[in-house]
C-alpha atoms as a printed R data frame, in Angstrom:
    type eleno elety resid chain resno      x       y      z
1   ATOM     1    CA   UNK     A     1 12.053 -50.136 90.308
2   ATOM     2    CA   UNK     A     2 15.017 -48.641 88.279
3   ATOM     3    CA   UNK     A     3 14.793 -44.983 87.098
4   ATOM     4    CA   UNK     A     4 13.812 -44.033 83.802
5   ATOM     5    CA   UNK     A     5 17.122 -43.097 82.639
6   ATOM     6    CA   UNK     A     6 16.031 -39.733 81.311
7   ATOM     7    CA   UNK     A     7 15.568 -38.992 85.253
8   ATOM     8    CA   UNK     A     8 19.136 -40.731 86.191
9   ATOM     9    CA   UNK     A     9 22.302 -39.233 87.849
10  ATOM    10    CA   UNK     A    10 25.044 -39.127 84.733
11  ATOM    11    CA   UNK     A    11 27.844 -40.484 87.066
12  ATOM    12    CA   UNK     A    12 28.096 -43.898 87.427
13  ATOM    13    CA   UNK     A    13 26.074 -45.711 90.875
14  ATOM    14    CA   UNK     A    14 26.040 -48.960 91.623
15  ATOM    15    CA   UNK     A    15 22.249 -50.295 90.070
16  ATOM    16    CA   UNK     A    16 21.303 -54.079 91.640
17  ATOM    17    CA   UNK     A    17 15.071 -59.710 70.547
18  ATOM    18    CA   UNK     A    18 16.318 -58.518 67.901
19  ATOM    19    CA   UNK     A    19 14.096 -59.244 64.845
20  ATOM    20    CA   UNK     A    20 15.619 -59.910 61.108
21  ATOM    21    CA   UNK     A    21 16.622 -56.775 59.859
22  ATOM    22    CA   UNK     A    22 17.075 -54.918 56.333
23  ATOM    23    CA   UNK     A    23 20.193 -53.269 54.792
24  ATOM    24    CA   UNK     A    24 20.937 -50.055 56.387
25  ATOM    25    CA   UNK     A    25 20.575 -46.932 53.555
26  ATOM    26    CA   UNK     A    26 20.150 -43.705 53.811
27  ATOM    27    CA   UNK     A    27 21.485 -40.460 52.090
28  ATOM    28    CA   UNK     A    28 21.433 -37.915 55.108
29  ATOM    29    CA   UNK     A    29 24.531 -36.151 56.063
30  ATOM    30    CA   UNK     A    30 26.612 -39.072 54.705
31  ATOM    31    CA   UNK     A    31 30.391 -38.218 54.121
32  ATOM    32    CA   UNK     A    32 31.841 -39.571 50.737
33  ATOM    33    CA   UNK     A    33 35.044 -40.173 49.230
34  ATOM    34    CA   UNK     A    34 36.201 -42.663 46.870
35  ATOM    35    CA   UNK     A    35 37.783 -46.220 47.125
36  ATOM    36    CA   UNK     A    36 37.671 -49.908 47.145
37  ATOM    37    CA   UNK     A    37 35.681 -53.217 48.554
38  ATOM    38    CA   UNK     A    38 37.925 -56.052 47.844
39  ATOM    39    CA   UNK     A    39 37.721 -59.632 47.476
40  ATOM    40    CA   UNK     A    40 34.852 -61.805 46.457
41  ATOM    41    CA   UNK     A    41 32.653 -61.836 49.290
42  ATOM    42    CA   UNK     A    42 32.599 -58.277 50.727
43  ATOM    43    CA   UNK     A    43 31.770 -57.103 46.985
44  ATOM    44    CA   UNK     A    44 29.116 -59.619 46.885
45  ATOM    45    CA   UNK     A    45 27.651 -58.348 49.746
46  ATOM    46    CA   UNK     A    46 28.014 -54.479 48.510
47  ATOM    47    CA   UNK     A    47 26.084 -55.826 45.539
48  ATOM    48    CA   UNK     A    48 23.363 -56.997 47.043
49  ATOM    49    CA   UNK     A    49 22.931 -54.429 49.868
50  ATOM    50    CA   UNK     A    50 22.425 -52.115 47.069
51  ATOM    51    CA   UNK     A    51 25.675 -49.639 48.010
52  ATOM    52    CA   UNK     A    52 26.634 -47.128 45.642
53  ATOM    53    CA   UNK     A    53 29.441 -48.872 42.956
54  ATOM    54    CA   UNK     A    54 31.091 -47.231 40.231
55  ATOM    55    CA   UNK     A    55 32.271 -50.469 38.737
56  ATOM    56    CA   UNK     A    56 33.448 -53.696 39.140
57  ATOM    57    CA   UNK     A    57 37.028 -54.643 38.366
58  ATOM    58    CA   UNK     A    58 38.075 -58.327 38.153
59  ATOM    59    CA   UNK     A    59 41.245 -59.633 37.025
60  ATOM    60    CA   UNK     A    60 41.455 -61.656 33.364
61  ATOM    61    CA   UNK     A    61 41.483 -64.944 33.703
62  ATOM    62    CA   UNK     A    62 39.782 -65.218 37.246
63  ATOM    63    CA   UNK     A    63 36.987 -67.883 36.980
64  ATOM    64    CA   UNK     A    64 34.389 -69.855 38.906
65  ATOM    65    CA   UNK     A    65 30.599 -70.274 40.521
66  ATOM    66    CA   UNK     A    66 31.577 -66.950 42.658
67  ATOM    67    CA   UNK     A    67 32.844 -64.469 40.059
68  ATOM    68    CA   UNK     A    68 29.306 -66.003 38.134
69  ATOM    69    CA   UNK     A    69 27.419 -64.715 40.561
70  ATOM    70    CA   UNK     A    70 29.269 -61.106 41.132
71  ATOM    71    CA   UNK     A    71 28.827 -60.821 36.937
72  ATOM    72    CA   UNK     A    72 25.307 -61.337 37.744
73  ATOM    73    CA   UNK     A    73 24.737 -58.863 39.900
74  ATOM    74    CA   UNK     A    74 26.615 -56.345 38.175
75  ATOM    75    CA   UNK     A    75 24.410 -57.142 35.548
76  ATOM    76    CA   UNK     A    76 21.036 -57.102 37.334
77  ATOM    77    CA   UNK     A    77 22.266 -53.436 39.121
78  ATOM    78    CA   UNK     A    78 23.445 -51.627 36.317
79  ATOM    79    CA   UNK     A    79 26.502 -52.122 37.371
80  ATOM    80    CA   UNK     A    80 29.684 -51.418 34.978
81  ATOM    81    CA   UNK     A    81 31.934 -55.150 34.879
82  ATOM    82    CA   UNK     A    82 35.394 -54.702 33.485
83  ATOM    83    CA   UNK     A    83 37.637 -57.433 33.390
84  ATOM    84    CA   UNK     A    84 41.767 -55.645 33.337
85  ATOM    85    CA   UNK     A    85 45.180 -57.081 33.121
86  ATOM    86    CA   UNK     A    86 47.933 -58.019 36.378
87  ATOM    87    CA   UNK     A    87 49.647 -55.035 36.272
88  ATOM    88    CA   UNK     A    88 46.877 -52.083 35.881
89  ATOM    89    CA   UNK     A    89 44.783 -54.418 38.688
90  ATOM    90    CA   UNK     A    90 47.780 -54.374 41.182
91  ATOM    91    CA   UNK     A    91 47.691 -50.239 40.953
92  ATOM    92    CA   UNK     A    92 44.212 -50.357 41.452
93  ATOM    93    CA   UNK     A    93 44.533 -52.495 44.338
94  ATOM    94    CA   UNK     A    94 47.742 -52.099 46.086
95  ATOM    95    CA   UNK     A    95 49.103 -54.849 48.164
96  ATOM    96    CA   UNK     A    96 45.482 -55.387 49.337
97  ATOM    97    CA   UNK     A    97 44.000 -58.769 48.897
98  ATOM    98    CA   UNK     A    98 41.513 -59.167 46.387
99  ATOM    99    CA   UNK     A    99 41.116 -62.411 45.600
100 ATOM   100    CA   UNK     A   100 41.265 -61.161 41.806
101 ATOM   101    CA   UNK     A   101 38.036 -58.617 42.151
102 ATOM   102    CA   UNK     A   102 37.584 -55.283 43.637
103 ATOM   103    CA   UNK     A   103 34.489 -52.875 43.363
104 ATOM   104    CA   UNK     A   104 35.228 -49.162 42.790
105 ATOM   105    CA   UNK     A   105 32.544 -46.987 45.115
106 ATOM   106    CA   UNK     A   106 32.526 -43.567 46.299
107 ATOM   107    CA   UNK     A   107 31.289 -45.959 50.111
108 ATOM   108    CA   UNK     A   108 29.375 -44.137 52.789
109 ATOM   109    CA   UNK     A   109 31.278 -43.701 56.062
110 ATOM   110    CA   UNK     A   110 29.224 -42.189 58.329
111 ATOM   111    CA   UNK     A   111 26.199 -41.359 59.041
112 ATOM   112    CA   UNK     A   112 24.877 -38.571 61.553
113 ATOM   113    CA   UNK     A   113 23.768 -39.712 65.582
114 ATOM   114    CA   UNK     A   114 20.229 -38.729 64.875
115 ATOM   115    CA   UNK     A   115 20.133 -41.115 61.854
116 ATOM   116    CA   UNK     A   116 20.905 -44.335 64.281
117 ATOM   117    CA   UNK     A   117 18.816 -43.359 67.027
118 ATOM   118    CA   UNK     A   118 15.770 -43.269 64.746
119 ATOM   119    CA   UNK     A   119 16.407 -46.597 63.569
120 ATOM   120    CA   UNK     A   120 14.951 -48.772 66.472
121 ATOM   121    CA   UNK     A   121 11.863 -47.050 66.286
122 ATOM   122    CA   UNK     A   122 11.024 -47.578 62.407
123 ATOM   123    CA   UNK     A   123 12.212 -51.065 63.255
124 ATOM   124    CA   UNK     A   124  9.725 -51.569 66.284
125 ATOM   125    CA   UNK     A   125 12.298 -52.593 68.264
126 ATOM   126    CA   UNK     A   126 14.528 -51.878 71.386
127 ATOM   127    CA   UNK     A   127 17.513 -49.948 70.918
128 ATOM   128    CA   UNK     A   128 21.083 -51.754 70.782
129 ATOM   129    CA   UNK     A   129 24.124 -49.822 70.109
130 ATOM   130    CA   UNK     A   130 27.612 -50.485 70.020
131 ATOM   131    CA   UNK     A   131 30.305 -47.614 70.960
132 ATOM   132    CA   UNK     A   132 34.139 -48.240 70.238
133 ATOM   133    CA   UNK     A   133 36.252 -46.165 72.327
134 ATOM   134    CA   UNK     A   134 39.902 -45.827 70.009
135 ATOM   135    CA   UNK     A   135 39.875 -49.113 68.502
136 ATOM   136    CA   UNK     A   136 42.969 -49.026 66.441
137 ATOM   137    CA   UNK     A   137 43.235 -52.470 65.100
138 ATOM   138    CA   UNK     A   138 41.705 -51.865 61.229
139 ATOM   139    CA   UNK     A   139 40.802 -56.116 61.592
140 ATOM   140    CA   UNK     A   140 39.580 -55.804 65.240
141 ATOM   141    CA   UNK     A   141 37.472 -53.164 63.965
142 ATOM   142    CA   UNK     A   142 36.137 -55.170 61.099
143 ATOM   143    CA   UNK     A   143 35.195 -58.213 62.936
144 ATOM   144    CA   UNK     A   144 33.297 -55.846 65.903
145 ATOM   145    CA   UNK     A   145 31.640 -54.363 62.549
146 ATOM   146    CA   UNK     A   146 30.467 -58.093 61.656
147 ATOM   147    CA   UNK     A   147 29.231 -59.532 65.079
148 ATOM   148    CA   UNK     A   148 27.249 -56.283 65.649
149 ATOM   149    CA   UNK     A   149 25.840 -56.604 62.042
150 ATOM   150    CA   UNK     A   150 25.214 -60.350 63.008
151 ATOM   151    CA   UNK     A   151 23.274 -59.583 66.423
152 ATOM   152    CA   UNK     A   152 21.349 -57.015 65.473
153 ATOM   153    CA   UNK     A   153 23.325 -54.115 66.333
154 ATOM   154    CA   UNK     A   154 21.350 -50.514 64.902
155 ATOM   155    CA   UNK     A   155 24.278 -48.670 64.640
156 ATOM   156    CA   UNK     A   156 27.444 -47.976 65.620
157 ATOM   157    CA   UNK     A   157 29.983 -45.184 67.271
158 ATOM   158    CA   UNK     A   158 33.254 -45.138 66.661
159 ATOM   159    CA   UNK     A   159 36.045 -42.307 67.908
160 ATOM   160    CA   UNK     A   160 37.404 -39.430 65.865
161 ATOM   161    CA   UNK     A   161 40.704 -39.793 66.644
162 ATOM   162    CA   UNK     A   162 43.050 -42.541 67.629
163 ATOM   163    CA   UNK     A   163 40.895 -44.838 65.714
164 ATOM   164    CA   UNK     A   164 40.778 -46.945 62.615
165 ATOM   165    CA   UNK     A   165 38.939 -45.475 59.654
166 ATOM   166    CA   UNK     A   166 36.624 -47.406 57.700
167 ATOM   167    CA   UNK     A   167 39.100 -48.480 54.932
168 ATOM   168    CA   UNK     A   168 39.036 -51.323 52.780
169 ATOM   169    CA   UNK     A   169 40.802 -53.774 55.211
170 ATOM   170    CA   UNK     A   170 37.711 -53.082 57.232
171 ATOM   171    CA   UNK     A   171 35.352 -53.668 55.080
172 ATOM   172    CA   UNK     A   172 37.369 -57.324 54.010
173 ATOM   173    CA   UNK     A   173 37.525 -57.830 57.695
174 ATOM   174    CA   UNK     A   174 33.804 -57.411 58.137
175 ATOM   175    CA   UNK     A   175 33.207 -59.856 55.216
176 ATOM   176    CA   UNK     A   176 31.180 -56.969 53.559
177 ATOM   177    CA   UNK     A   177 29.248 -56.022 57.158
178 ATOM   178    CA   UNK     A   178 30.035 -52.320 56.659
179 ATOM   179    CA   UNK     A   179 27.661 -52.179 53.707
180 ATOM   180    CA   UNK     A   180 24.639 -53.260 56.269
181 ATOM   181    CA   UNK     A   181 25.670 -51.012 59.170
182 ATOM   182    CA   UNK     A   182 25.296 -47.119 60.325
183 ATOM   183    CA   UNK     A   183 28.115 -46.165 61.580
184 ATOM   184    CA   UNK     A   184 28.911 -42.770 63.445
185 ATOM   185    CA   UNK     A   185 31.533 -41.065 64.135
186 ATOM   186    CA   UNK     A   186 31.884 -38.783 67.333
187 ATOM   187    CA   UNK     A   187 34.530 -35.978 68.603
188 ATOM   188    CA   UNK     A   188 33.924 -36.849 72.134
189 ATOM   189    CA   UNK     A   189 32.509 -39.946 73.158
190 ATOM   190    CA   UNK     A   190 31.402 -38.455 76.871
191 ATOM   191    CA   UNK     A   191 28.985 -36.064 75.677
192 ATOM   192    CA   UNK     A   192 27.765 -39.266 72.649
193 ATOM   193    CA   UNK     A   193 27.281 -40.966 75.869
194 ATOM   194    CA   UNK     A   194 25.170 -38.300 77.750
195 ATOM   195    CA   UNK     A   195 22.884 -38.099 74.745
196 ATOM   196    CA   UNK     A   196 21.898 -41.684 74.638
197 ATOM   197    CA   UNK     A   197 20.990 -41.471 78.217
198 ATOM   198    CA   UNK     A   198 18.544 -38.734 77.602
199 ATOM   199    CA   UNK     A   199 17.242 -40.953 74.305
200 ATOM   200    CA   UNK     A   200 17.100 -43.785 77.058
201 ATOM   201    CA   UNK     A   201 19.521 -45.541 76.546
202 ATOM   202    CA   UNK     A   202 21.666 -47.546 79.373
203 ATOM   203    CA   UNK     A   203 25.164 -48.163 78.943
204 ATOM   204    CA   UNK     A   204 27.329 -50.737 79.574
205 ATOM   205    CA   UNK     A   205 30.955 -50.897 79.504
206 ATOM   206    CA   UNK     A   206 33.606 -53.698 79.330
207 ATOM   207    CA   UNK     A   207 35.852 -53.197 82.164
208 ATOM   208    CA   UNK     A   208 38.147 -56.185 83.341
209 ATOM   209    CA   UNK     A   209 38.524 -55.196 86.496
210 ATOM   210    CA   UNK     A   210 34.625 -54.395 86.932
211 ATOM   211    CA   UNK     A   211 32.583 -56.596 89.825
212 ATOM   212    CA   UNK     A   212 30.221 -57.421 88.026
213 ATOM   213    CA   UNK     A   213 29.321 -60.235 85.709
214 ATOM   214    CA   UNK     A   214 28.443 -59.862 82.473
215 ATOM   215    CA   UNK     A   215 25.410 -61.847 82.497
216 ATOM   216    CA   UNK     A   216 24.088 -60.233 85.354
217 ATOM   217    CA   UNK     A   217 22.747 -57.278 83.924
218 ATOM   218    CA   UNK     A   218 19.623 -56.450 82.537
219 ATOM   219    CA   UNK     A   219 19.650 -55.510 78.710
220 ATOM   220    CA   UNK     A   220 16.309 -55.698 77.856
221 ATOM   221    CA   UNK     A   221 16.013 -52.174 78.202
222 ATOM   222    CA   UNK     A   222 17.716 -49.425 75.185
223 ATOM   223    CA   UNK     A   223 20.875 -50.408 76.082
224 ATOM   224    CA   UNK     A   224 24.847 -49.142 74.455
225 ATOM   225    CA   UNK     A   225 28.018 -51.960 74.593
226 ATOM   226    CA   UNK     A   226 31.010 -49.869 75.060
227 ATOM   227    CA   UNK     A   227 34.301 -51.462 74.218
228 ATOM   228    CA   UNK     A   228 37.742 -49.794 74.824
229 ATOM   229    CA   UNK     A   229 41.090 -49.770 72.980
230 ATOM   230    CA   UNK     A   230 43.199 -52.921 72.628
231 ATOM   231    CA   UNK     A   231 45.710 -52.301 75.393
232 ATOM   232    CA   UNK     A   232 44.405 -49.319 77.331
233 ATOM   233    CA   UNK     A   233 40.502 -50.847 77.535
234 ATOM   234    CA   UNK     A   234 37.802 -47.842 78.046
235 ATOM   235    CA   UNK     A   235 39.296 -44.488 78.823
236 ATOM   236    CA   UNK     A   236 39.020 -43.433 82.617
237 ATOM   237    CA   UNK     A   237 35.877 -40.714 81.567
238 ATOM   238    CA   UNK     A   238 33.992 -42.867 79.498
239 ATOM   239    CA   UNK     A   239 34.222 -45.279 82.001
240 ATOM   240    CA   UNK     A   240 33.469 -43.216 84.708
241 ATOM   241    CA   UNK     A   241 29.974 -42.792 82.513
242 ATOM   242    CA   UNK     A   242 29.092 -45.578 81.957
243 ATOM   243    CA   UNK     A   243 25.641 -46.871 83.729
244 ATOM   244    CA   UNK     A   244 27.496 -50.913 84.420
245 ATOM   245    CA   UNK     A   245 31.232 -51.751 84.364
246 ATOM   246    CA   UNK     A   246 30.940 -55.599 83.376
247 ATOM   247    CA   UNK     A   247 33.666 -58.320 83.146
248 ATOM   248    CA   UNK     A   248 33.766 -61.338 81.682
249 ATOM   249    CA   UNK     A   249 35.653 -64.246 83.482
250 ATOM   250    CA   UNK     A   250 38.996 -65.896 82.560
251 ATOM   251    CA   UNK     A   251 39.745 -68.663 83.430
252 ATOM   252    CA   UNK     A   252 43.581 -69.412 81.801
253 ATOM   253    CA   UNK     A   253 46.676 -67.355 82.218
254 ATOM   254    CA   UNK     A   254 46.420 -65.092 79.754
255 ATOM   255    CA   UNK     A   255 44.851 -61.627 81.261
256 ATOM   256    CA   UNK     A   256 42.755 -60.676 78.975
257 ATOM   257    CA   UNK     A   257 40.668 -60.795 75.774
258 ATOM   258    CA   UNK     A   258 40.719 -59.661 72.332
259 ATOM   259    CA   UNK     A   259 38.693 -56.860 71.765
260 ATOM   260    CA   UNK     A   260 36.710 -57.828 69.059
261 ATOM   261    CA   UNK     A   261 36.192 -61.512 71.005
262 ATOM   262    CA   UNK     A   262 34.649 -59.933 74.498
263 ATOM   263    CA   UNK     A   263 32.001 -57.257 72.613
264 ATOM   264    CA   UNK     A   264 31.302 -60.588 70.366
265 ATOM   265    CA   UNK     A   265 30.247 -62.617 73.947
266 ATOM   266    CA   UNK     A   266 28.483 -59.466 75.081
267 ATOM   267    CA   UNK     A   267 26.262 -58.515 72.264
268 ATOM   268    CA   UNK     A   268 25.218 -62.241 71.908
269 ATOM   269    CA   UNK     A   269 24.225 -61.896 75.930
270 ATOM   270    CA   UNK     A   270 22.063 -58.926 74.657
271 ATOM   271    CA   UNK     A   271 20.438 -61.188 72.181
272 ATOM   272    CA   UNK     A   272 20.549 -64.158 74.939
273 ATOM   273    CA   UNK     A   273 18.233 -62.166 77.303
274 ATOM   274    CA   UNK     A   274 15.748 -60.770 74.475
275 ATOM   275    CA   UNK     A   275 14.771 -63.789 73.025
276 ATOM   276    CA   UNK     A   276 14.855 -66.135 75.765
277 ATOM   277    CA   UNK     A   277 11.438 -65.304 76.246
């Protein structure tokens, strides 16, 4: 029988479902600062997850069953709906891509650790947590952002520093995900890792060069994905943390894959192995 992991060694040794879930709110240590969701989806999704909007900004003249349904949200959340012309819409929104709306919102970015780890438990459910060691690519991080909102993820960890902040190409990239997920952001990602293991949590990093399979291990348990930088992978401490080094098989000539693709295949192998039953 394994250890509990509260009563593990912290260095690595070799060791032999997630149920619908509501928006993620919460006011508690949040950090705040001003700026925009664009394009039609991601504000439709802001809209309905209830997030925080100052107002809604669409460009005259854009029509259609969509931009309907945004005006009637606005409308049904008190939110403000202003239509303005090319010019004042491109200062608002840069070189961004809006598809002709944008939603004004002083977003939440983070939340604290304690926050996510409570969040299994007034679930009922197992813990499943995704850490991003430096991932710099602002769409990479998006689309991790929208498979962990999509399996069930509780929260997220990003990096400090050499990382992407949550900006408005990651909220487009995450086709509005952000607005549904607690996301954390640490100063040291060794020490994040040392706390889950005392909240129980195991943790499992991607590691091409690990032994062993992917598949092989058991995530039924509280268990944290951990998925390194684009070109660098995990750094050498947080891997030397982690409970599993896993690898996923390749079968072409190209050496590895994208970031956002191998936590996608792992997180569904958590889901996999907690509902197969």
């Amino acid at each position: 029988m394994r250890p509990h992991p509260a009563h593990r060694p912290h260095s690595r040794a070799p060791r032999g479902t997630t149920s619908l879930r509501q928006p993620f709110h919460s006011n508690r240590g949040t950090t705040m600062s001003t700026q925009i969701i664009a394009g039609r989806k991601p504000v439709i999704e802001a809209l309905k997850a209830g997030t925080a909007i100052e107002k809604v900004l669409l460009l005259i003249g854009v029509q259609g069953r969509v931009i309907q349904e945004i005006r009637q949200l606005a409308e049904r959340r008190g939110v403000v709906l202003s239509e303005v012309p090319k010019q004042r819409f491109r200062e608002i929104a840069s070189d961004t891509t809006t598809q002709g709306v944008v939603a004004v919102i002083p977003t939440r970015k983070h939340v604290p650790l304690e926050t996510i780890l409570a969040i299994p438990g007034e679930r009922g459910e197992k813990g499943f947590l995704l850490l991003l060691d430096e991932i710099e690519d602002p769409h990479n991080l998006g689309a991790l952002v929208r498979t962990a909102e999509c399996t069930g993820v509780h929260g997220i960890l990003v990096t400090r520093h050499h990382a992407a902040p949550i900006s408005s190409t990651v909220v487009k990239a995450s086709a509005g995900a952000t607005e549904h997920m607690a996301i954390t952001e640490v100063t040291n990602m060794v020490n994040a890792i040392e706390e889950l293991k005392q909240a129980g949590y195991w943790v499992v990093g991607l590691d091409g060069t690990a032994e062993t399979h992917f598949s092989t291990v058991d995530y039924s348990t509280p268990v944290a994905v951990v998925v390194g930088n684009e070109g660098k992978g995990i750094r050498r401490l947080v891997r030397e943390h982690c409970d599993h080094l896993v690898r996923i098989p390749l079968f072409g000539k190209v050496g590895s894959l994208n970031a956002s693709v191998a936590a996608a295949l792992a997180m569904y192998e958590v889901v996999r192995q907690r509902r197969k039953d």
